[in-house]
C-alpha positions as CSV (number, residue, x, y, z in Angstrom):
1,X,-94.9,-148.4,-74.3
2,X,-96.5,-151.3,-72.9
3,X,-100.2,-152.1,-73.0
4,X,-100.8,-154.0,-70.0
5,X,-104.0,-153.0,-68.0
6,X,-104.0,-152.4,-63.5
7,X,-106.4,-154.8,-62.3
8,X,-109.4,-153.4,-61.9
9,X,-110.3,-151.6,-58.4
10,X,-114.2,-152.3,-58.9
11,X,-115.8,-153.9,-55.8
12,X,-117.3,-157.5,-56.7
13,X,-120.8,-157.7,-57.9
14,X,-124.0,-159.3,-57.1
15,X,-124.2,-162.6,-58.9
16,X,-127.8,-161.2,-59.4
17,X,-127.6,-157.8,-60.7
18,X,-128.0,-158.2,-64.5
19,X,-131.9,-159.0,-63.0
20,X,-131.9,-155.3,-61.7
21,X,-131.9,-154.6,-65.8
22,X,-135.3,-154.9,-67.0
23,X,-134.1,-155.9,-70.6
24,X,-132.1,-159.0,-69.4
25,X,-134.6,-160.0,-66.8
26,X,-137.8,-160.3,-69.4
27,X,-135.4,-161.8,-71.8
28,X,-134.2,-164.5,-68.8
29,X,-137.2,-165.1,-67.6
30,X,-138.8,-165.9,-71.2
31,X,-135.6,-168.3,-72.3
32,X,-136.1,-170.1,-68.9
33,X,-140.0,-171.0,-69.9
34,X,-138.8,-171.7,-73.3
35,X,-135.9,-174.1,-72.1
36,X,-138.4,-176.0,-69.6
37,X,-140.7,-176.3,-73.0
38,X,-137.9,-178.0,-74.7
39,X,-137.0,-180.3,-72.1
40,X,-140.7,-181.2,-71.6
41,X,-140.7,-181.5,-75.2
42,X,-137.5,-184.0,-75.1
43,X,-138.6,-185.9,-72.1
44,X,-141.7,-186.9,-74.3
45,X,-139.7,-188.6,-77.1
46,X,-137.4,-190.0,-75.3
47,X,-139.8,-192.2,-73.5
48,X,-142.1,-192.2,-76.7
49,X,-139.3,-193.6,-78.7
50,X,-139.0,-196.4,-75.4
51,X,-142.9,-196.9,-76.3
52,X,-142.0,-197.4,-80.2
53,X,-138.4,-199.7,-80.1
54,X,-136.8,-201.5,-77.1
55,X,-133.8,-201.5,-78.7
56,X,-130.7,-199.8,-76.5
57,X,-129.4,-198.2,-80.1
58,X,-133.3,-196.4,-81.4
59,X,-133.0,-194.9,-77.7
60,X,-129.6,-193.5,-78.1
61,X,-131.0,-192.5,-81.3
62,X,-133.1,-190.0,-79.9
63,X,-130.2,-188.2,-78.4
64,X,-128.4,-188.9,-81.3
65,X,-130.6,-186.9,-83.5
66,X,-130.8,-183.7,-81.4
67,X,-127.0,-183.4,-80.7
68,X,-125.4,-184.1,-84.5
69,X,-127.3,-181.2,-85.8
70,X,-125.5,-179.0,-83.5
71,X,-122.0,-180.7,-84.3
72,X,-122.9,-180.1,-88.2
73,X,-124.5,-176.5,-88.0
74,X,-122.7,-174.9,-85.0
75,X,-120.0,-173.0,-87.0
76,X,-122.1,-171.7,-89.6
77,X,-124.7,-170.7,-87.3
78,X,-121.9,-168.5,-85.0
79,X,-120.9,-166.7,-88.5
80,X,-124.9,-166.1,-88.6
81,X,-125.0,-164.6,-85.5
82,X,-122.3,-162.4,-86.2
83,X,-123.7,-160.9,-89.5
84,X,-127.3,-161.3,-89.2
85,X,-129.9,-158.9,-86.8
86,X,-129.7,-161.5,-84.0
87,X,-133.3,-160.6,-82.5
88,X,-134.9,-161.0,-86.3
89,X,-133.0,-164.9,-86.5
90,X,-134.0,-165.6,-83.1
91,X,-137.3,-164.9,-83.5
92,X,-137.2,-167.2,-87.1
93,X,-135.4,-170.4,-84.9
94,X,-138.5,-170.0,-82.2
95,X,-141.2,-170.5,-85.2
96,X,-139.0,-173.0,-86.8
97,X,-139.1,-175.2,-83.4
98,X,-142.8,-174.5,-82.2
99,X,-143.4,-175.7,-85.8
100,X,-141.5,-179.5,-84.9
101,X,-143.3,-179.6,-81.6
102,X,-146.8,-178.8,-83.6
103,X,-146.0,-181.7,-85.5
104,X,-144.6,-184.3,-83.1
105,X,-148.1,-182.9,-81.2
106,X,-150.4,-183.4,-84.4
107,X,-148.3,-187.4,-84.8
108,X,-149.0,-188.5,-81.4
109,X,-152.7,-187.4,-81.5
110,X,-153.4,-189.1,-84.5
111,X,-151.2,-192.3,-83.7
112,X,-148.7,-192.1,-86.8
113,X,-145.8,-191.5,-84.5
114,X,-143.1,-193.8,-85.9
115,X,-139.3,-194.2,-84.8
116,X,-138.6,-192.6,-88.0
117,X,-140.7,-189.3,-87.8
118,X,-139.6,-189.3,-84.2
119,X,-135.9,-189.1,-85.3
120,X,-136.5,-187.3,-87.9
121,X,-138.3,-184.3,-86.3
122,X,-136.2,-184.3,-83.4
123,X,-133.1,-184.0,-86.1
124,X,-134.9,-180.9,-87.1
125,X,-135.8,-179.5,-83.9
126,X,-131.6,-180.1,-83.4
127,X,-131.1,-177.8,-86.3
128,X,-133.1,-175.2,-84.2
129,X,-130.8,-175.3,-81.6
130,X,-128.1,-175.4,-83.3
131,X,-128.8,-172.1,-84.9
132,X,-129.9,-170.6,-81.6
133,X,-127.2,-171.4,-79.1
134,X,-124.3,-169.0,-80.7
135,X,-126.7,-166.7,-80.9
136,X,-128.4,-166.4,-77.8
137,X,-124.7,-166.3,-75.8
138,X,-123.8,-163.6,-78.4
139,X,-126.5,-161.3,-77.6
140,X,-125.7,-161.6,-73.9
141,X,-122.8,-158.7,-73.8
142,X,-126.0,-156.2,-75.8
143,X,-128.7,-157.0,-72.6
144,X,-126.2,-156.0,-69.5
145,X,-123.4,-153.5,-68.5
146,X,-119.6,-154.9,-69.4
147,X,-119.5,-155.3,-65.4
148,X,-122.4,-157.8,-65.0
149,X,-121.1,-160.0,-67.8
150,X,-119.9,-162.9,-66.0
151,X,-122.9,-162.8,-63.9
152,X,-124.7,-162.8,-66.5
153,X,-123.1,-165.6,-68.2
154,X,-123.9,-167.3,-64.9
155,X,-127.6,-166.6,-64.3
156,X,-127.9,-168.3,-68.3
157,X,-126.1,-171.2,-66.9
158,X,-128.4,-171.5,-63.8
159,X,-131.3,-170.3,-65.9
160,X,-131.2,-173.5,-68.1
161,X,-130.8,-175.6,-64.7
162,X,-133.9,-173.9,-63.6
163,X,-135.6,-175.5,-66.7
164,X,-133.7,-179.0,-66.4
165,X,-134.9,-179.1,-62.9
166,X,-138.7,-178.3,-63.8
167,X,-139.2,-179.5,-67.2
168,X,-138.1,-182.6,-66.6
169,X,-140.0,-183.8,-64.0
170,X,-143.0,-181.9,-65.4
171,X,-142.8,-183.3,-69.1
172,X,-143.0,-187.0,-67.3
173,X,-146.1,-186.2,-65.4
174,X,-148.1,-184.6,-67.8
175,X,-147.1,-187.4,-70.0
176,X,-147.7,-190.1,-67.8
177,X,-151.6,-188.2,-67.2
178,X,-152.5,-186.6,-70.2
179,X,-150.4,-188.5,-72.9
180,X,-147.5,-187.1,-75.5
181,X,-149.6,-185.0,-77.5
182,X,-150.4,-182.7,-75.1
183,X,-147.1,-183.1,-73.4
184,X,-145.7,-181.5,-77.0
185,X,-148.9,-179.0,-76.6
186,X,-147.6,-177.4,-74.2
187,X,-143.9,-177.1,-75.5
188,X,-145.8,-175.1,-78.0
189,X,-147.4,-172.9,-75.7
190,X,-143.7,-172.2,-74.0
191,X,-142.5,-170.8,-77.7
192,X,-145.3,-167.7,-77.3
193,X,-143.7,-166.2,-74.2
194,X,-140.2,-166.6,-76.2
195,X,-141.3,-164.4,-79.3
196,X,-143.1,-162.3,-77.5
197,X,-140.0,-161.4,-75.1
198,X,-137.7,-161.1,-78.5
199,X,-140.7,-158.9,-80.1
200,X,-140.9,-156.6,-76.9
201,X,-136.6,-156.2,-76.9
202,X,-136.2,-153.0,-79.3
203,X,-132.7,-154.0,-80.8
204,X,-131.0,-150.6,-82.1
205,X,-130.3,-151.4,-85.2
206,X,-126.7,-152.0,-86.2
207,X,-124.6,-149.1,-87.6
208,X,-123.5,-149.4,-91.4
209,X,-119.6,-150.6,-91.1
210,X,-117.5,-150.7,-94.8
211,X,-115.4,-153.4,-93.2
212,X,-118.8,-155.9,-92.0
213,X,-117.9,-159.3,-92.8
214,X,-119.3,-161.5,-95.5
215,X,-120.3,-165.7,-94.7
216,X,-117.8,-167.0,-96.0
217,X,-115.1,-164.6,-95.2
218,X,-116.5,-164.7,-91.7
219,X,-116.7,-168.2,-91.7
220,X,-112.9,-168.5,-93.3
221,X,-111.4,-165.9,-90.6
222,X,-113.2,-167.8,-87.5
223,X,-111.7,-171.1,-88.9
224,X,-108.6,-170.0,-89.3
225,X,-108.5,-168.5,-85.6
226,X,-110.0,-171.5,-84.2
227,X,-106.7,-173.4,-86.0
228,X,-104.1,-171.2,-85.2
229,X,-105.2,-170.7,-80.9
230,X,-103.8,-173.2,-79.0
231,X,-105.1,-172.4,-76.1
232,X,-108.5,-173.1,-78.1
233,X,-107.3,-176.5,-79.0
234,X,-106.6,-177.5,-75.1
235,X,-110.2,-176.3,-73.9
236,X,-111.6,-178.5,-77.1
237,X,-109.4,-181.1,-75.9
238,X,-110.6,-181.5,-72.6
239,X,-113.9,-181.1,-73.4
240,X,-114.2,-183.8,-76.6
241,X,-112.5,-186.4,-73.8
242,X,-115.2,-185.7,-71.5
243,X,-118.0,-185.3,-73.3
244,X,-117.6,-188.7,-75.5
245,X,-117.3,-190.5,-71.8
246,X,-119.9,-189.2,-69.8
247,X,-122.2,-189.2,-72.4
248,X,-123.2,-192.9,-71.8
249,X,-125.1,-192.1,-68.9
250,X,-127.3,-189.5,-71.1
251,X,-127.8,-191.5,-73.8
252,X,-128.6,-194.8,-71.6
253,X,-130.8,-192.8,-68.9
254,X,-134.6,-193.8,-70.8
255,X,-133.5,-197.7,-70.4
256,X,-131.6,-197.3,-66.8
257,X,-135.1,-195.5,-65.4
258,X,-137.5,-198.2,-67.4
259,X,-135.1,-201.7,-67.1
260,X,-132.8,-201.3,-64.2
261,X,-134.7,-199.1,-61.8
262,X,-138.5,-200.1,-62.9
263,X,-139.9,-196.6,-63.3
264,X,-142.3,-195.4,-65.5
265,X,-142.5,-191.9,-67.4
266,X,-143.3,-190.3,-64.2
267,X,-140.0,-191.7,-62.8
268,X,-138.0,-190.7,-65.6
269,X,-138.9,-187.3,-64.9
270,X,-137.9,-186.6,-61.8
271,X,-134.5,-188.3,-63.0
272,X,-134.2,-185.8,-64.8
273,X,-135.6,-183.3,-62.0
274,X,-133.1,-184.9,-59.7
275,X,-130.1,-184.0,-62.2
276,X,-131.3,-180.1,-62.5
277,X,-131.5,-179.4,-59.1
278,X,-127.9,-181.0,-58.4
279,X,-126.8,-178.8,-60.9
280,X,-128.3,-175.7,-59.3
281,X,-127.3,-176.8,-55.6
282,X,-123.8,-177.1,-57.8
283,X,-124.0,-173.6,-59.5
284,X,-124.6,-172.3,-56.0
285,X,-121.7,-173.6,-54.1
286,X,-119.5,-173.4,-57.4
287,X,-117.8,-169.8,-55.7
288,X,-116.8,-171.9,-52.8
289,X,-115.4,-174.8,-55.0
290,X,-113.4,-172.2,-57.2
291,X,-111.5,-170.7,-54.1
292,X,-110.3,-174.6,-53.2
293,X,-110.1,-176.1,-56.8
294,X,-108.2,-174.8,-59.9
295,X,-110.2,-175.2,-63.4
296,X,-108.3,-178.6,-63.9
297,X,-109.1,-179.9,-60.6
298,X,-112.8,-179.1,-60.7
299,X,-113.0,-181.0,-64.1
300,X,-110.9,-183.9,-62.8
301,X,-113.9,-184.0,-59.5
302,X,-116.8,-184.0,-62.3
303,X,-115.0,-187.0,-64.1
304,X,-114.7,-188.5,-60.8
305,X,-118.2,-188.0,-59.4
306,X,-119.8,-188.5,-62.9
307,X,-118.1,-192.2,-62.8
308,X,-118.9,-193.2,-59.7
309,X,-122.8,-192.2,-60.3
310,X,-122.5,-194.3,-63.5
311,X,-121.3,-197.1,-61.8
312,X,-123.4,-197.1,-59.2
313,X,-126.1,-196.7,-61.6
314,X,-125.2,-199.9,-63.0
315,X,-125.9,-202.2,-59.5
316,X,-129.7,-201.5,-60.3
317,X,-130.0,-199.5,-56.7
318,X,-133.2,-198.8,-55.2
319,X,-135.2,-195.7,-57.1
320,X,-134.5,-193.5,-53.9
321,X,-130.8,-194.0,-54.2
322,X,-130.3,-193.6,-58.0
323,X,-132.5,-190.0,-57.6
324,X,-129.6,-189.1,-54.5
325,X,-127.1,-190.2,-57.2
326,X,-129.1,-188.0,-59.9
327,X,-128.4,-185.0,-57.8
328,X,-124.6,-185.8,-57.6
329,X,-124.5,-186.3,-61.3
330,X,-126.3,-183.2,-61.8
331,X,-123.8,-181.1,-59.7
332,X,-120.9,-183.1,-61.1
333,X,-122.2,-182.0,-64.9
334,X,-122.6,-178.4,-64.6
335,X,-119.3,-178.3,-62.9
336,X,-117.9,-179.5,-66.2
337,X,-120.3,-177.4,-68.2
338,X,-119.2,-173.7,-66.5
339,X,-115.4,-174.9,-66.1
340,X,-114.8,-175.6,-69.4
341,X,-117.7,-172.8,-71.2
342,X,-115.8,-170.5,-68.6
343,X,-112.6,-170.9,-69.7
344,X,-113.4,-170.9,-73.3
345,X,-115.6,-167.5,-73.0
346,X,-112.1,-166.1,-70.8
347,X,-109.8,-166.6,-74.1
348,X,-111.6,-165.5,-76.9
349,X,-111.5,-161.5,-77.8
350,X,-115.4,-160.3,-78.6
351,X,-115.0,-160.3,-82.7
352,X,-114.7,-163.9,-82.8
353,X,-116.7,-165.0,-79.7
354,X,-119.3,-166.0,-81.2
355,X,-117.7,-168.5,-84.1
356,X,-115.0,-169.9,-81.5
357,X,-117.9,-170.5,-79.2
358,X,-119.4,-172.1,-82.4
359,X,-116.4,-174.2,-82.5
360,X,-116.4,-175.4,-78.6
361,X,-120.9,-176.3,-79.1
362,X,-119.6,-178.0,-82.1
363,X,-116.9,-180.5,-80.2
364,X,-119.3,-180.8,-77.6
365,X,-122.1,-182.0,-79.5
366,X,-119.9,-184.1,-81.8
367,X,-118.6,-186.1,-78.5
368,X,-122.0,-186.3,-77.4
369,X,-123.3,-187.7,-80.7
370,X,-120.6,-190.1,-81.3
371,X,-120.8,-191.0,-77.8
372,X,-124.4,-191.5,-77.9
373,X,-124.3,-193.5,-81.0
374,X,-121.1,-195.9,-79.9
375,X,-122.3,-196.1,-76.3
376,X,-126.0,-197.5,-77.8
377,X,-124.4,-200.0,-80.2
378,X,-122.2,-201.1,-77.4
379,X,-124.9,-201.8,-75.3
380,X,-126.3,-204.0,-77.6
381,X,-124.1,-206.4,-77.4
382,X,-123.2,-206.5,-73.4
383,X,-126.0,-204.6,-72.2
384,X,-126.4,-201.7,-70.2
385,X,-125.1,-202.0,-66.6
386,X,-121.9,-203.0,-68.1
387,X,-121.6,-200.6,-70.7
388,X,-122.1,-197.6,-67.7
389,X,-119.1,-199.7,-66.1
390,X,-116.9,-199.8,-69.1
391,X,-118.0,-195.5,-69.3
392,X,-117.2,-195.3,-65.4
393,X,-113.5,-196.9,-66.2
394,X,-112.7,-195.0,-69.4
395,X,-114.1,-191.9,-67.9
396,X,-111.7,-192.4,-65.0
397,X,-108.8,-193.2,-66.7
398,X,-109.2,-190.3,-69.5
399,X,-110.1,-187.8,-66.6
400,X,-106.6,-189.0,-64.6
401,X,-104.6,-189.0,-67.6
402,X,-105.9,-185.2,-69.1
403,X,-105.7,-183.4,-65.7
404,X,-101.9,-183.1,-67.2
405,X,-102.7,-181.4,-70.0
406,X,-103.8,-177.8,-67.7
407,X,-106.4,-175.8,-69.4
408,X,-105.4,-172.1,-70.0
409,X,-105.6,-169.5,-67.1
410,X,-107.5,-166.9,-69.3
411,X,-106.0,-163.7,-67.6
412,X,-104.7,-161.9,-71.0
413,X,-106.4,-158.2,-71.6
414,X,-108.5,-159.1,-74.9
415,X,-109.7,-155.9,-75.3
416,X,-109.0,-154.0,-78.6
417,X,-105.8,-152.2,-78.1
418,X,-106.3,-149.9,-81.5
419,X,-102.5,-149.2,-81.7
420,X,-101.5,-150.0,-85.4
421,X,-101.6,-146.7,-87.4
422,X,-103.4,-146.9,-91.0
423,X,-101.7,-148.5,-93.6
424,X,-100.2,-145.5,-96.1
425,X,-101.5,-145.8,-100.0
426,X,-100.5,-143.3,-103.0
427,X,-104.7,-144.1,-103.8
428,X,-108.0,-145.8,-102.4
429,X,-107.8,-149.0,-102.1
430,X,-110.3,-151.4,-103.0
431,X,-111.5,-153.6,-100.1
432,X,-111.8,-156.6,-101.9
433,X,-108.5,-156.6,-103.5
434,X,-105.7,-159.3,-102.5
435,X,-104.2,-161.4,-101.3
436,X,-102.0,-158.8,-99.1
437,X,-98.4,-159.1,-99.0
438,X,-97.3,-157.4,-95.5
439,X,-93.4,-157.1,-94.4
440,X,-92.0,-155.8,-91.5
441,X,-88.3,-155.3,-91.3
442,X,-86.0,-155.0,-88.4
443,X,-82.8,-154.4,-87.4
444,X,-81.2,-157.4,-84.9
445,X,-78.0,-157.5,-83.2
446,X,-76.2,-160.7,-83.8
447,X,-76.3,-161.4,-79.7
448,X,-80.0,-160.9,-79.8
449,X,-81.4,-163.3,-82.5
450,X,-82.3,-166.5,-80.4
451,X,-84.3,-163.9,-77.9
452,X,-85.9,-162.2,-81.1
453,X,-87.0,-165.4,-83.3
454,X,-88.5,-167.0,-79.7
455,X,-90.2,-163.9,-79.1
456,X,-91.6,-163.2,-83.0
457,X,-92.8,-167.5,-82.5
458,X,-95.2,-166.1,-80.2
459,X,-96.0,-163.1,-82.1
460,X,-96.8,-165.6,-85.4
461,X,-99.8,-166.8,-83.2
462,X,-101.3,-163.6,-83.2
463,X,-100.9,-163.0,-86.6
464,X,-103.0,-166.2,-87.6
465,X,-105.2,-165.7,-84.9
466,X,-106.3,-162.5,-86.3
467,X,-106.3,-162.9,-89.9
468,X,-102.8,-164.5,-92.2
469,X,-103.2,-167.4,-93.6
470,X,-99.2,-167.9,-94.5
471,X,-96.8,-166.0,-92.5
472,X,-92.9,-166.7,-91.9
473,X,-89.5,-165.1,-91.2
474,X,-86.4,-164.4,-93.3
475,X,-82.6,-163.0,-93.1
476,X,-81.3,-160.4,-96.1
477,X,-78.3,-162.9,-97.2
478,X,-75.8,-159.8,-97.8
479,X,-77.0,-158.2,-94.6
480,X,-77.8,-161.0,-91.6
481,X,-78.6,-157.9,-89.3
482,X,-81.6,-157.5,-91.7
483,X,-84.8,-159.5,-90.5
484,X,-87.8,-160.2,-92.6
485,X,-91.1,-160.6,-91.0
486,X,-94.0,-161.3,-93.5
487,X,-97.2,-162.6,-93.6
488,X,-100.4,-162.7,-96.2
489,X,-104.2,-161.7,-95.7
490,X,-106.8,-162.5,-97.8
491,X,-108.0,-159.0,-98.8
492,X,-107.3,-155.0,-98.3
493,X,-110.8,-155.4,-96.3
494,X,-109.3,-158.3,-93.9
495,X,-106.0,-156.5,-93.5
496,X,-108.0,-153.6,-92.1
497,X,-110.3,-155.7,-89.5
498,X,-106.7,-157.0,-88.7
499,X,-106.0,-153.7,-87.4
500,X,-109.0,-153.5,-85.3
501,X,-108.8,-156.9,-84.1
502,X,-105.1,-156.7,-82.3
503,X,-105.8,-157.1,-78.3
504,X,-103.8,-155.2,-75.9
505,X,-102.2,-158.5,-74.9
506,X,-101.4,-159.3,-78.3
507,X,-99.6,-155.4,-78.0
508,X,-97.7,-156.7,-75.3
509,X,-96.0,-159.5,-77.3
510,X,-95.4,-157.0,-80.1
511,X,-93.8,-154.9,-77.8
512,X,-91.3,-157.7,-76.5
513,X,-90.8,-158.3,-80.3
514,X,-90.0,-154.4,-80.5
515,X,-87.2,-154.4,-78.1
516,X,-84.7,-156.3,-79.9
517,X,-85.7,-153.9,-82.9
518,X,-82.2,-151.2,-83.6
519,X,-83.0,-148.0,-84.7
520,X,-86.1,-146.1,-85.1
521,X,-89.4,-148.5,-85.4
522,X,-89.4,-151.3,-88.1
523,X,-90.7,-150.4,-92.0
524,X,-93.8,-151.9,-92.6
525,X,-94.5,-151.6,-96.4
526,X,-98.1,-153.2,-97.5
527,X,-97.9,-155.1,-101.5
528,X,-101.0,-155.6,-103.2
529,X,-101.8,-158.9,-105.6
530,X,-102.9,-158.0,-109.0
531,X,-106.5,-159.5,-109.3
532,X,-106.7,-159.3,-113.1
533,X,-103.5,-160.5,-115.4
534,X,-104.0,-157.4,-117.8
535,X,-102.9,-155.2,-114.7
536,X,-99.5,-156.3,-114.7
537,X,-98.6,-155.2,-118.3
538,X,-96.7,-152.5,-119.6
């Protein structure tokens, strides 16, 4: 029997009908408000902290401080969205981050805004986001129908361009007119329409499952499948190379507007206008790009576009020109950003989404953090229109050198395929027993054992991907006919999620597996660990 699903007949989609659902359309509309807020809120310090330090490495700071909270926190905070009410912890992130912006607010108005609160708040208000982005891309499959999912990854993407084109620009005037503290004032404000769209949303609540996952088992199991997919480790790849380069021109942008182009906090703004409207005019045409470009060469274009902004950047053009550039950048970045978040959201089934996805914001933010931090102390020393050059080169080079290295296609059917039958047992078993010795035996002609042990390689993937944390293959010495599949699982509990976790592509390898198999279908027999010692006496 073989699992493999007809594509689908469905006609395409409007790229704007998860609005038509009132649910997904209050709940976009409110994050779009509470993004612009945020970047209002991060235009403000990042010019403040150009008021308070000239230094090149107390700028970079500032971004900095708001990524590595994300690179610490991401992976936890996935596991939190998988186990916790998700409309309950997003509503506890929103008051957490008003609460920074009430403070930077309260600092600025009273002059005692230092580089060190600065930092340190905006390191808190990173912790915010770090707990809220797994979470708000995890909710995203409860707002809309399963056919308006991509679109509805989409509109997020454009969503938070919407906010990068407005909020920028915004932040800089009102800061440049009515100072920081009501710049962060009205980041406040943006936080009220947030909790008041999460309040409105009436989340059914979650039926009781036996077999919900714990933190730390949650934690362990999306480790562990983050480690064992290698299609994972090529997106992450790609992304960490990518990230780490281009991030020069993000960290450096404050001291580009105020040393090489001679804007003020007004100007700085619409750089950062200029950036989210390329990246709209980008998400627009990026249907037309796909049907000419394959994922790899659309992030090879970014790398190329992104340099030659940056190095253009670097000849001090006039302001007109480096807002042009802006828009390319812009374009150039979002390509990057819905390649690579697209590719990563196409491999992962839905039970680990939301950790793996933990794992990719995680690598991103660590690039942009180390990035940030190496690209600052660099341009200490030979200042900044040559570190954007040395970015430019290295971004170049890197891009050239990982287009060989092709990012996964993402067609396999993920979907649960619900084929293993329950494990037999003479008696209940406890869930929290183990570990869990599982063997599968089968019968392989002599001709047939190189196609057999290449095919189980690939099936050994899927077992670690959903759950063993040892598995390997043996040969009964008297009979070499006799293959030993085995692997271990944690607990009873895991063994069963195990079950529910194989994908119908995953049945399709078992399947090819199954062929070589003489005889009727393999024994599976299921040993349990003794937890205490006493159990194993006489």
């Amino acid at each position: 029997m073989t699992h493999k699903s007809a594509p689908s007949a469905e006609a395409p989609t409007s790229g704007f009908a998860p609005l038509r659902q009132t649910l997904f359309a209050v709940l976009w509309v409110a994050t779009v408000i509470g993004n612009t807020g945020s970047f209002i809120r991060d235009v403000a310090s990042s010019w403040l902290m150009t008021d308070l330090s000239s230094s090149p490495a107390a700028v970079a700071l500032v971004q900095a401080a708001a990524t590595l909270p994300v690179f610490l926190l991401a992976i936890p905070a996935g596991v939190l969205a998988d186990i916790l009410d998700r409309r309950k912890f997003l509503i506890g992130i929103q008051l957490l981050l008003a609460s920074v912006s009430i403070c930077l607010m309260l600092l600025s108005a009273s002059g005692l805004q230092s580089v060190t609160s600065l930092v340190a708040l905006t390191f808190l208000g990173g912790i915010g986001a770090a707990l809220m982005g797994p979470t708000w891309q995890a909710v995203v499959p409860e707002l809309v129908e399963k056919k308006d999912l991509k679109s509805a990854v989409a509109l997020n993407s454009l969503g938070i361009n919407i906010a990068r084109a407005i909020g920028p620009a915004l932040g800089g005037l009102i800061l440049a007119g009515l100072g920081a503290a009501f710049t962060y004032g009205v980041d406040v404000m943006s936080y009220v329409f947030v909790v008041a769209a999460l309040l409105w949303w009436r989340r059914p609540a979650a039926a009781q499952d036996v077999l919900s996952e714990r933190f730390v088992g949650a934690f362990r199991a999306g480790l562990r499948y983050a480690r064992a997919s290698r299609e994972l480790h090529v997106v992450l790849l790609r992304a960490f190379l990518f990230f780490a380069l281009a991030s020069s021109v993000w960290a450096l942008l404050p001291l580009v507007a105020r040393q090489l182009l001679g804007g003020g906090a007004g100007f700085y703004g619409v750089l950062l206008g200029a950036v989210g409207l390329g990246a709209i005019g980008g998400a627009i045409f990026m249907p037309q790009l796909r049907e000419r470009l394959s994922a790899d060469g659309l992030l090879l274009l970014s790398a190329l576009v992104s340099a030659a902004v940056m190095a253009f950047l670097s000849s001090a053009p006039p302001q007109w020109a480096a807002v042009a550039a802006l828009l390319l950048l812009g374009a150039a970045w979002i390509t990057a950003l819905t390649t690579l978040n697209g590719v990563a959201q196409a491999i992962l089934p839905n039970w680990v989404r939301g950790r793996s996805l933990a794992v990719y914001l995680t690598v991103f933010n660590g690039a942009m953090t180390a990035g940030s931090l190496s690209w600052g102390a660099i341009a200490e020393g030979i200042g900044v229109p040559l570190t954007l050059l040395a970015g430019a080169a290295g971004l170049v080079l890197v891009g050239l050198a990982a287009h060989r290295v092709k990012l996964p296609r993402g067609e396999a059917d993920l979907v649960p395929s619900n084929h293993w039958p329950e494990p037999l047992t003479a008696a209940p078993v406890e869930h929290d027993r183990g570990p869990v010795l599982i063997q599968i035996e089968y019968r392989i002609a002599p001709e047939d054992r190189p196609a057999f042990l290449k095919a189980l390689a690939r099936l050994s993937g899927e077992r670690r991907r959903d759950g063993a944390y040892a598995w390997g293959i043996a040969e009964d010495s008297a009979d070499p006919g006799l293959m030993l599949e085995w692997f271990h699982v944690e607990s009873w509990a895991e063994h069963l999620r195990q079950h529910k976790r194989v994908s119908r592509a995953d049945a399709d390898v078992q399947d090819d597996v199954l062929r070589f198999h003489q005889g009727e279908r393999p024994v599976v027999r299921h040993f349990l660990a003794f937890n205490r010692p006493h159990e194993g006496r006489a």
